[in-house]
TORGUVO-826248 format. One record per residue: x, y, z of N, C-alpha, C in turn; residue number from 1. Coordinates in steps of 0.1 Angstrom, whole numbers, plus 5000, padded with zeros to 4 digits. Layout:
  npx  npy  npz capx capy capz  cpx  cpy  cpz pos
    X    Y    Z    X    Y    Z    X    Y    Z NUM
...
This chain:
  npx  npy  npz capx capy capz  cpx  cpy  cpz pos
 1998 2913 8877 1993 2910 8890 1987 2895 8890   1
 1980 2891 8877 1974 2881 8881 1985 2868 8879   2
 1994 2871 8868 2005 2861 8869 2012 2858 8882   3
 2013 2872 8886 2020 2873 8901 2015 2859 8911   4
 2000 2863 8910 1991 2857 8920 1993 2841 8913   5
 1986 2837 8905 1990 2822 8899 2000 2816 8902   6
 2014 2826 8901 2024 2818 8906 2023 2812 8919   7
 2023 2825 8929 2020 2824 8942 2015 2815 8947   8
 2003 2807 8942 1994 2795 8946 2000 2783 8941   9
 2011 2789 8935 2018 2775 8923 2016 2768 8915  10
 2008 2781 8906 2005 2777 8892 2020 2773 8885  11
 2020 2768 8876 2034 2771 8866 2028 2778 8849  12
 2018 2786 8850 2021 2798 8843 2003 2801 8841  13
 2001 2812 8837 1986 2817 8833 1981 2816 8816  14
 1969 2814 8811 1967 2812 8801 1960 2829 8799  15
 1967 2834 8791 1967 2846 8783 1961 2852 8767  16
 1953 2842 8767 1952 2844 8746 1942 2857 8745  17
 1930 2861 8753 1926 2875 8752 1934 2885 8751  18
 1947 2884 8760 1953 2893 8764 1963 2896 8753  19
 1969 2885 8747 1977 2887 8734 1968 2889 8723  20
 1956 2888 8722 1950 2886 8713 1941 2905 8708  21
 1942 2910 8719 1943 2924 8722 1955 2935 8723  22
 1962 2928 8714 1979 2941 8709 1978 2944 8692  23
 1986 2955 8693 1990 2960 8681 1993 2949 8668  24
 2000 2941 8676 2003 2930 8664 1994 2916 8662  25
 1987 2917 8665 1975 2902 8667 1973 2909 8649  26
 1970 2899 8644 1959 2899 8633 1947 2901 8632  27
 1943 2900 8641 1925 2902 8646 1920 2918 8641  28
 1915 2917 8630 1904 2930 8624 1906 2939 8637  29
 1910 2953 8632 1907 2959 8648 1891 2968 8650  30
 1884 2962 8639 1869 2963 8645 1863 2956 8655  31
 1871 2941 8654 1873 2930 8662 1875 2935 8675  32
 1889 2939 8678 1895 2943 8691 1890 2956 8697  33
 1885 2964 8687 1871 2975 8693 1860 2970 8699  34
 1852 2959 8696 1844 2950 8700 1847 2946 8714  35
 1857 2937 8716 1860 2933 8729 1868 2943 8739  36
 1873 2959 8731 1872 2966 8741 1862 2973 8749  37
 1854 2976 8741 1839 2979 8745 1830 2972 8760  38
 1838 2960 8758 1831 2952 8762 1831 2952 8781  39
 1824 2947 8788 1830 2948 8805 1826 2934 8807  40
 1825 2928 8821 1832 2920 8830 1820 2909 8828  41
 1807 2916 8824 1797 2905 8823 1794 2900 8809  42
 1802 2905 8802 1803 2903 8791 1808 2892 8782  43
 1805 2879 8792 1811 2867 8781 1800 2857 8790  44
 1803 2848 8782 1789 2838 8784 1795 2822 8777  45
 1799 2812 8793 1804 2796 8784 1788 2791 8778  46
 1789 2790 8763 1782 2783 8757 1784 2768 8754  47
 1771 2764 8750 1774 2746 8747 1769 2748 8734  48
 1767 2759 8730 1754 2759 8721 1765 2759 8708  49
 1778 2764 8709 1785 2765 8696 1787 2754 8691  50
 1793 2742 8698 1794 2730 8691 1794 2716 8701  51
 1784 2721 8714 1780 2709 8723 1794 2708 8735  52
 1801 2716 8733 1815 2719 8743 1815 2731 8752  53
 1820 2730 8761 1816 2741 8769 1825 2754 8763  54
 1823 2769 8756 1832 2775 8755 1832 2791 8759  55
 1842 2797 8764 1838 2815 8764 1835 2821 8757  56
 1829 2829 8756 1825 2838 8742 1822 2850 8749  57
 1822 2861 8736 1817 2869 8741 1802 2869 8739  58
 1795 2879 8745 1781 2879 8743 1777 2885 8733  59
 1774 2879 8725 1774 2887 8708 1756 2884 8707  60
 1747 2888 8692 1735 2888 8693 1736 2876 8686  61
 1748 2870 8678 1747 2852 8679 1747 2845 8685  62
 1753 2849 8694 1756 2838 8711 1745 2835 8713  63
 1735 2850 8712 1721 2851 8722 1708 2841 8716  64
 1712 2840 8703 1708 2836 8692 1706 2822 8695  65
 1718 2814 8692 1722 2804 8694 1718 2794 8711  66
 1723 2804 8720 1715 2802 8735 1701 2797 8736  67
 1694 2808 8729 1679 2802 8725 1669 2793 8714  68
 1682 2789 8708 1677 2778 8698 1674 2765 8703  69
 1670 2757 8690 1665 2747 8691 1675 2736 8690  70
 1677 2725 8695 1684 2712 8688 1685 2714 8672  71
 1674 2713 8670 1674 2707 8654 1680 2718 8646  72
 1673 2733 8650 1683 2746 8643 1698 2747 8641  73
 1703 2739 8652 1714 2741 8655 1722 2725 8650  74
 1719 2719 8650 1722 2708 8642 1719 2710 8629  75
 1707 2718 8622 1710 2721 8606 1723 2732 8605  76
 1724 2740 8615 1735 2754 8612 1749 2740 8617  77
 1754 2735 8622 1765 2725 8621 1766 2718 8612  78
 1751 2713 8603 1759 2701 8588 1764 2714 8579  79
 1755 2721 8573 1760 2734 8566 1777 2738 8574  80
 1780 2740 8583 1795 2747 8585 1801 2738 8584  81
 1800 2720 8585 1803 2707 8584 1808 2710 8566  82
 1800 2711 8557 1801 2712 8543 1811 2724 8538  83
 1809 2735 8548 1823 2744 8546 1833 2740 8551  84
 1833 2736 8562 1848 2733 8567 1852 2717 8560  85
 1847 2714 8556 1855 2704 8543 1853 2710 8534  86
 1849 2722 8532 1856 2728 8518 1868 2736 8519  87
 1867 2742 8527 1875 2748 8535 1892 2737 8533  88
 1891 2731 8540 1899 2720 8547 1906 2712 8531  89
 1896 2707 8525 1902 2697 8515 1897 2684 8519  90
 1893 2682 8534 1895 2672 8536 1881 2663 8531  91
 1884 2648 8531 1874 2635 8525 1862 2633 8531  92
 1855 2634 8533 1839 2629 8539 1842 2615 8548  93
 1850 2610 8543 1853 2594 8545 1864 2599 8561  94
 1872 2607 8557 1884 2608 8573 1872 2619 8582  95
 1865 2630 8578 1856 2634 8588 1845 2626 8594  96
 1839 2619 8586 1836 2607 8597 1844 2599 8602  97
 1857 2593 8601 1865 2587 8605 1871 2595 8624  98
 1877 2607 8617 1879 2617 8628 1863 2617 8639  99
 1851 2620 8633 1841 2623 8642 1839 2611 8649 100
 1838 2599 8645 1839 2586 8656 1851 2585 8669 101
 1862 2590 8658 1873 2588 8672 1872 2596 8682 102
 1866 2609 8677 1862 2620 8687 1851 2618 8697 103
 1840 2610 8693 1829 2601 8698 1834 2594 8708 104
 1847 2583 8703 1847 2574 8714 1857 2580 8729 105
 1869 2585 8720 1884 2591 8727 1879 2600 8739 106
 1862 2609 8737 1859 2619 8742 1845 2619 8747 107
 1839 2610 8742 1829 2605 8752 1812 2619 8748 108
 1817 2618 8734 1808 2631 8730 1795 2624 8726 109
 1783 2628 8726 1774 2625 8717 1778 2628 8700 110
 1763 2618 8698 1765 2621 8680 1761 2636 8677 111
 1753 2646 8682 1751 2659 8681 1761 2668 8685 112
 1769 2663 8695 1785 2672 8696 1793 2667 8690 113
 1795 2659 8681 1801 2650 8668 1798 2663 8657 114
 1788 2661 8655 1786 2667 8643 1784 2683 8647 115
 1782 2686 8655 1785 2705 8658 1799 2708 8663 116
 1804 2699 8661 1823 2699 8659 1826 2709 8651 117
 1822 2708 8636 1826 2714 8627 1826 2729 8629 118
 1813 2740 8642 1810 2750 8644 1825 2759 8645 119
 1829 2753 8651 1835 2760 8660 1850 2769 8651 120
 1853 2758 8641 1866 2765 8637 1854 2774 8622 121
 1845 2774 8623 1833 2779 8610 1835 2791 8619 122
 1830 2793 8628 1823 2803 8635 1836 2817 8640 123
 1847 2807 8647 1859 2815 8647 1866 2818 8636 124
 1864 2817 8630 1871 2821 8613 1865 2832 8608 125
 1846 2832 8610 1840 2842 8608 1842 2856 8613 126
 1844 2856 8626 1846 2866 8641 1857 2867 8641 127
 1867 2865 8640 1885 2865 8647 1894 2867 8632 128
 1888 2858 8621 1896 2861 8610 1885 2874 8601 129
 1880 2866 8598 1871 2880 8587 1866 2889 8595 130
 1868 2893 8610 1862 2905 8609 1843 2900 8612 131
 1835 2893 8609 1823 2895 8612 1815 2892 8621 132
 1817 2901 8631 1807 2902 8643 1794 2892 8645 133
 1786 2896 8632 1771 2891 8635 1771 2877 8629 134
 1782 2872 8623 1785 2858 8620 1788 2851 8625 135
 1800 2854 8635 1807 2845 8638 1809 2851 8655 136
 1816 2837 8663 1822 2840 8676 1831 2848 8678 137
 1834 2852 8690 1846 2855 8695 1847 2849 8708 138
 1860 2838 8707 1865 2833 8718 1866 2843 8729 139
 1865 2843 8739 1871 2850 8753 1874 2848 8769 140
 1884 2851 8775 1887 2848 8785 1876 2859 8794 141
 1879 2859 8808 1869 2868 8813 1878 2880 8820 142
 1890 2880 8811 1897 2892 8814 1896 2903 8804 143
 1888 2898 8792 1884 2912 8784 1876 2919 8793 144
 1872 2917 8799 1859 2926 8805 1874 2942 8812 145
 1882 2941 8816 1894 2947 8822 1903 2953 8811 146
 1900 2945 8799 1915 2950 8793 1908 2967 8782 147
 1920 2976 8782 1912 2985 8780 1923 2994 8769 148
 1935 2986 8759 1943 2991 8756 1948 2982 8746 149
 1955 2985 8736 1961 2976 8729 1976 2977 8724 150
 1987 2972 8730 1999 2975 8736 2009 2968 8725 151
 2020 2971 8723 2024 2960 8711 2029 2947 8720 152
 2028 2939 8715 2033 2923 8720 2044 2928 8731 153
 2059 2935 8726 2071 2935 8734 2066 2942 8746 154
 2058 2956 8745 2054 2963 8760 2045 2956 8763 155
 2032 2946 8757 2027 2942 8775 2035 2932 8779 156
 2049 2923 8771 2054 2914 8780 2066 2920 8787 157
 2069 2929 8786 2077 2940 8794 2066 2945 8805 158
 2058 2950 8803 2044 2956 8814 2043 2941 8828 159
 2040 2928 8818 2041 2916 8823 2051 2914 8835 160
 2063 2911 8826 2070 2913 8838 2074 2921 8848 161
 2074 2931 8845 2076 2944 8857 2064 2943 8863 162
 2054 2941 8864 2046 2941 8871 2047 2928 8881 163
 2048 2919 8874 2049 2901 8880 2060 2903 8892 164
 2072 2910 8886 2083 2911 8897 2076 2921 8908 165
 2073 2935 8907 2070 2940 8916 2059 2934 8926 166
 2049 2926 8919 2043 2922 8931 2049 2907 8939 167
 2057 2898 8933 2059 2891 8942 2074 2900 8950 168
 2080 2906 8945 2088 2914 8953 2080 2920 8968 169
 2069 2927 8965 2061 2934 8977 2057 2917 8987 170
 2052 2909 8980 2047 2898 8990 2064 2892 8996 171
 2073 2891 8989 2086 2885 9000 2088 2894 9008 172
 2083 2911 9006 2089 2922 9020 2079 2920 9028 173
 2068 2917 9023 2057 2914 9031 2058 2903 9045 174
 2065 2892 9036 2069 2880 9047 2082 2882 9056 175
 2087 2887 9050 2098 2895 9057 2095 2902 9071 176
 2088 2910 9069 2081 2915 9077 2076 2912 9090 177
 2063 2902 9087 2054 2896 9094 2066 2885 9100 178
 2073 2882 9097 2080 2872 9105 2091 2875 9111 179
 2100 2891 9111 2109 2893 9119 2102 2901 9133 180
């Protein structure tokens, strides 16, 4: 339905990653995808707090955590994931400041959303890849609060489209209608 409707206004397509991110075949821990089925409608919260960018999340007791922190807490929790994620990565100290300036200038970020850059692929790797809740984020649209099943990839994009057709099918009998 909601594709249906996006089109209708003339979108040219809907952004879906909760919704694939909630099937049989996602990779996502399914302690994970138990988590955000649990979850309902008021259940996500755009944070700045993960790495100075606005993002969805769900409402976890890190989010809540992090919501109520300090600058400076949260600038020490970004150099520490800063030091993982170049360990992580491989990459040089020399191109992560290189990369954090261009991101500074290209994007018009402060030096504290520079350096809490690093959070974010820390924090989703914690939550989405390993599995841990009280560590890490979980990205989310605000259609988890709805979704209540976990379908394999081929049936919800079969579900998808049969649904998408039937409803813009109902709105052209609709206009049909109203104008003969």
């Amino acid at each position: 339905r909601g594709l249906a409707a996006a089109l209708s206004y003339g979108a040219a397509g809907v952004a879906m990653g909760t919704r694939f991110l909630l099937t049989q075949d996602s990779s996502v821990p399914d302690s994970v995808k138990q988590e955000y089925l649990k979850r309902g409608l008021q259940d996500t919260v755009v944070s700045k707090k993960v790495d100075g960018m606005p993002h969805r999340v769900l409402n976890t007791e890190l989010v809540d955590k992090l919501e109520h922190s300090s600058g400076l807490r949260g600038l020490t929790a970004a150099v520490s994931n800063a030091v993982k994620f170049k360990s992580m990565t491989g990459m040089k100290w020399s191109t992560m400041i290189k990369d954090g300036i261009g991101m500074r200038k290209q994007k018009g970020l402060t030096w504290s959303q520079v350096i809490m850059a690093a959070n974010t692929p820390m924090l989703l790797k914690a939550g989405l890849v390993e599995g841990n809740t009280h560590a890490g984020v979980l990205a989310s649209g605000q259609a988890a609060g709805i979704i209540d099943d976990l379908p394999t990839v081929q049936d919800l994009i079969d579900r998808i489209i049969t649904e998408a057709i039937e409803r813009i099918d109902s709105l052209n009998t609709y206009r049909v209608s109203t104008t003969a």
